[in-house]
Biotite code that builds the C-alpha atoms (Angstrom):
import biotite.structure as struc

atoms = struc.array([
    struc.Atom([137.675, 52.809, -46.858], chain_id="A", res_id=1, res_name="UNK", atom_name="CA", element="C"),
    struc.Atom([135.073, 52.243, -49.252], chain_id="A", res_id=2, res_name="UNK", atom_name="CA", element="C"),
    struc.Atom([135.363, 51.620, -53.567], chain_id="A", res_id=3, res_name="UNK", atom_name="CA", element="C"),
    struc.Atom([134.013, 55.124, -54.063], chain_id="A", res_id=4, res_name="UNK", atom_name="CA", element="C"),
    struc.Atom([136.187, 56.823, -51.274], chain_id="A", res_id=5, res_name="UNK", atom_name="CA", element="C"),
    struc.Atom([139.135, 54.660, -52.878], chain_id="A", res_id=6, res_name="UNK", atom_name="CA", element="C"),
    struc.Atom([138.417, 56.191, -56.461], chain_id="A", res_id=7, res_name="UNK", atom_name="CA", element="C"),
    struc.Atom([138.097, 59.690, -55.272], chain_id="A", res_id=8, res_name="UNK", atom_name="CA", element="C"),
    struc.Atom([141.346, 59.669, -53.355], chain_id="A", res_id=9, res_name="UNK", atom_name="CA", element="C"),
    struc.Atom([142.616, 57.831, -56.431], chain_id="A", res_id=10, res_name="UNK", atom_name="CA", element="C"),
    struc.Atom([141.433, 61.004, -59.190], chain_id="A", res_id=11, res_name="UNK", atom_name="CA", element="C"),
    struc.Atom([142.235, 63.598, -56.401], chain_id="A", res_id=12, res_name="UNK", atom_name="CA", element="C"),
    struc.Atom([146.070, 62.632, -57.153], chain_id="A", res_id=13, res_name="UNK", atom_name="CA", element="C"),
    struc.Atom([145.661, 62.109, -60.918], chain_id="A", res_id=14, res_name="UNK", atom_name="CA", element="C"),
    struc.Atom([143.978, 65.893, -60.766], chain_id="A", res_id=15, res_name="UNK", atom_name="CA", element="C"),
    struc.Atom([146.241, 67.508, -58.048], chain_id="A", res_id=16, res_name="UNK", atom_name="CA", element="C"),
    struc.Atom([149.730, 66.207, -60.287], chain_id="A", res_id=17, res_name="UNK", atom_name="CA", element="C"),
    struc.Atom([148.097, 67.103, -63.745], chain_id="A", res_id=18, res_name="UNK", atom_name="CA", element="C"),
    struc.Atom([147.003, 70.307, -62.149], chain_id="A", res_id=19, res_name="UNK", atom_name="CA", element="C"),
    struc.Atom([150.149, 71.285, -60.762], chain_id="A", res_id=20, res_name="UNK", atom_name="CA", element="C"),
    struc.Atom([152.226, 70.050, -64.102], chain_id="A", res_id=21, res_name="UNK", atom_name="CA", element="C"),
    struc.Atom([149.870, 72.313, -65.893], chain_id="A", res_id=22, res_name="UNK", atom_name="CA", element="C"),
    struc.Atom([150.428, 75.460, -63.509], chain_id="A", res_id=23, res_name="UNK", atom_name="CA", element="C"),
    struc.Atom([154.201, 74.719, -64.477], chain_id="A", res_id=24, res_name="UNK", atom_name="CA", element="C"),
    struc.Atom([153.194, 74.672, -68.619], chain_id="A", res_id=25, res_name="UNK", atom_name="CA", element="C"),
    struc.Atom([151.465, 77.634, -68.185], chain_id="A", res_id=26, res_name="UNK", atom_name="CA", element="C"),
    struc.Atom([154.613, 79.399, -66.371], chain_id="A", res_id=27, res_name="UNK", atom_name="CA", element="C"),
    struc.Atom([157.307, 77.952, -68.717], chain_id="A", res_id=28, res_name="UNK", atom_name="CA", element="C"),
    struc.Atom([155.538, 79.320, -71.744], chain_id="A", res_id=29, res_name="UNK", atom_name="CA", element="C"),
    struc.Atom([158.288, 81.236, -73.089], chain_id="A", res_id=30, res_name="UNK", atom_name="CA", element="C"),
    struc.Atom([160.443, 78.560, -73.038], chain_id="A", res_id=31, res_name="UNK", atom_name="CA", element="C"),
    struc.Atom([159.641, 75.645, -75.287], chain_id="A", res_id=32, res_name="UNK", atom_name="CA", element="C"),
    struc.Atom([162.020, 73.245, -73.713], chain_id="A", res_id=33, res_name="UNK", atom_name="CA", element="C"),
    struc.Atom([161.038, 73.277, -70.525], chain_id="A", res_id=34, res_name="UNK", atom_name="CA", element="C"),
    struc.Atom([156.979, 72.906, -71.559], chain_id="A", res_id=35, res_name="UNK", atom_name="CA", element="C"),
    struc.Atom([158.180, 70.208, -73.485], chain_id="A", res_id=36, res_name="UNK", atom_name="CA", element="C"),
    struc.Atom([160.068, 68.373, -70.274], chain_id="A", res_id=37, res_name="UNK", atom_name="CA", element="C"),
    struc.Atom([157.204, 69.401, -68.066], chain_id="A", res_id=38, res_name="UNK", atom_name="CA", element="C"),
    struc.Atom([154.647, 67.969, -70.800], chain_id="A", res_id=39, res_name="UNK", atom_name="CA", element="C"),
    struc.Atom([157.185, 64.724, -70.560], chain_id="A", res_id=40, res_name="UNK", atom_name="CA", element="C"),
    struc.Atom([156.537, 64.395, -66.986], chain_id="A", res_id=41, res_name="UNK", atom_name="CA", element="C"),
    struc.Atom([152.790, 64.837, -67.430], chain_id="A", res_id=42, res_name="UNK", atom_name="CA", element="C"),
    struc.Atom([152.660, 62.039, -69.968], chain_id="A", res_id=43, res_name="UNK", atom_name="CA", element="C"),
    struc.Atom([154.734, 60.062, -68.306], chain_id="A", res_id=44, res_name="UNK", atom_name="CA", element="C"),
    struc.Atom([152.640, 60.237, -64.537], chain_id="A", res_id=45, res_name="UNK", atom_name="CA", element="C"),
    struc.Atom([149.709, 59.749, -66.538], chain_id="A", res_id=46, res_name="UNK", atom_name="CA", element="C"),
    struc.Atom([150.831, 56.455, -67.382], chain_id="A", res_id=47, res_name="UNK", atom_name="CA", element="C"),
    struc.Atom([152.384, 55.289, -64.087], chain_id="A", res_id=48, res_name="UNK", atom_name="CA", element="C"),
    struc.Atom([149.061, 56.849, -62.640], chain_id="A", res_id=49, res_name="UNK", atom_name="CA", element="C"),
    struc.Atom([146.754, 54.632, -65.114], chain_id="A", res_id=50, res_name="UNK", atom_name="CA", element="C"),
    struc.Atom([148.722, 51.674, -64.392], chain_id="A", res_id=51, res_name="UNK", atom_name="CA", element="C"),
    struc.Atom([149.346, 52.315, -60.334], chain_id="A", res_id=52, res_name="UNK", atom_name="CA", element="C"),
    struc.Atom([145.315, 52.753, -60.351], chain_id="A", res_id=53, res_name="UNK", atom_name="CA", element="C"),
    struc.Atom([144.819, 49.550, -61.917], chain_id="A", res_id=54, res_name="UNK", atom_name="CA", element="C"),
    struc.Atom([147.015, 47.679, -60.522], chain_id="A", res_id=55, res_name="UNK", atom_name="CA", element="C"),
    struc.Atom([145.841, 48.480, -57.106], chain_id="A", res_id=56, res_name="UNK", atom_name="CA", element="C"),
    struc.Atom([141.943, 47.318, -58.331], chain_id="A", res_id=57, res_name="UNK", atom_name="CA", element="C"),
    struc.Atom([143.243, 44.312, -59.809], chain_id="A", res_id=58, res_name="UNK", atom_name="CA", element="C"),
    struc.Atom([142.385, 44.721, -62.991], chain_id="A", res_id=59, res_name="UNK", atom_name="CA", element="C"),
    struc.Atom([145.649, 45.491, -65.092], chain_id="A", res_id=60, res_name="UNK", atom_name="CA", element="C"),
    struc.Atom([145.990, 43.541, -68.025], chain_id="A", res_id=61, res_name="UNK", atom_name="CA", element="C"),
    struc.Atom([148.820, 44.050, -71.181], chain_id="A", res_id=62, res_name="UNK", atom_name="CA", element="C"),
    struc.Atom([145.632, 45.930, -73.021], chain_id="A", res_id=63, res_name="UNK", atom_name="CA", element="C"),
    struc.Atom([145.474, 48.462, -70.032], chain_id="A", res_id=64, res_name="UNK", atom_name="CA", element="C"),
    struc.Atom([148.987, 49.014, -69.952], chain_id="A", res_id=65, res_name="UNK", atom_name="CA", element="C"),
    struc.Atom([149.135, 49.372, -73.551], chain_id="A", res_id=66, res_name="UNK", atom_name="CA", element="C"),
    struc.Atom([146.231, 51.978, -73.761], chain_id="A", res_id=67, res_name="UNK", atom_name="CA", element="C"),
    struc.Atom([147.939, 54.086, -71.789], chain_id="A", res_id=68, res_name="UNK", atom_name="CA", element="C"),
    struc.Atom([150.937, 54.126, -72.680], chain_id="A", res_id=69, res_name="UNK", atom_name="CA", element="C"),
    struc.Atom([149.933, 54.763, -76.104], chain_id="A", res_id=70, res_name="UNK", atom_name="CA", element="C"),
    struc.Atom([147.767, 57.602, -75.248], chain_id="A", res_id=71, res_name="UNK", atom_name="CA", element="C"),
    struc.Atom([150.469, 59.359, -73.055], chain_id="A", res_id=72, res_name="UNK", atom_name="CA", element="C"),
    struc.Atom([152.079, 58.883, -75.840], chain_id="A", res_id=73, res_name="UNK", atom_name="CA", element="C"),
    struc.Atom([149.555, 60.592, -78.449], chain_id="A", res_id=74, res_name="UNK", atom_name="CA", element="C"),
    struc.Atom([148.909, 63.282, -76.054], chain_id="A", res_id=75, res_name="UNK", atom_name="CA", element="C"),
    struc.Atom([153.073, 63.791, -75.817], chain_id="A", res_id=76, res_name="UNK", atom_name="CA", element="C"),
    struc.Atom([153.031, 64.059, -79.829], chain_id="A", res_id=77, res_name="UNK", atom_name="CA", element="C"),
    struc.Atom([150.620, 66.708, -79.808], chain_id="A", res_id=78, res_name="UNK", atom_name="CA", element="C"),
    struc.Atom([151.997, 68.815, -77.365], chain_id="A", res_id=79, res_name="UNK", atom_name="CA", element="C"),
    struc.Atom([155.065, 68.615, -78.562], chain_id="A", res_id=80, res_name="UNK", atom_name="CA", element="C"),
    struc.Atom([153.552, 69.837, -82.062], chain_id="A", res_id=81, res_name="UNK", atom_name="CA", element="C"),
    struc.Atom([151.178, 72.224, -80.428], chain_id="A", res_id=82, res_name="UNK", atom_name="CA", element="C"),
    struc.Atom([154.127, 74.301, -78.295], chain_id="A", res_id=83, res_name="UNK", atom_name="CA", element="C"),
    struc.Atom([156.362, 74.203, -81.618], chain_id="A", res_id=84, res_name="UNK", atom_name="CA", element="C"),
    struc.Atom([153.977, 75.482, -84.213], chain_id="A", res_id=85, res_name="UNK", atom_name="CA", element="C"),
])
């Protein structure tokens, strides 16, 4: 398997799980906890994603790790203030 084949197999996951997490916002939207949980789990494989991807490229570092964790986190925050507003 080639690097490119590698990375599209790779973003085909990330896409497919986001996608389907987002298919499951869109049908919990009258109930704030749930899109809340469901946001949870999309932060939360977006960061075992990130660091799964590099890990398997041999690149992670502690500043990779961080960056994602931090923006799973940020994009958590502002879900969680966009669904409660």
């Amino acid at each position: 398997m080639t690097q490119h084949e590698k990375h599209i197999a790779h973003y085909s996951i990330l896409i497919s799980g986001l996608g389907l997490l987002g298919v499951l916002f869109i049908l919990f939207r009258y109930n704030e906890p749930l899109q809340i949980f469901v946001g949870g789990l999309g932060c939360l494989f977006y960061i075992l994603w990130g660091i799964f991807h590099h890990a398997l490229e041999e690149r992670i570092t502690k500043l990779v790790v961080f960056e994602y964790v931090s923006f799973g986190l940020l994009g958590l925050i502002l879900l969680i203030l966009f669904v409660t507003i």
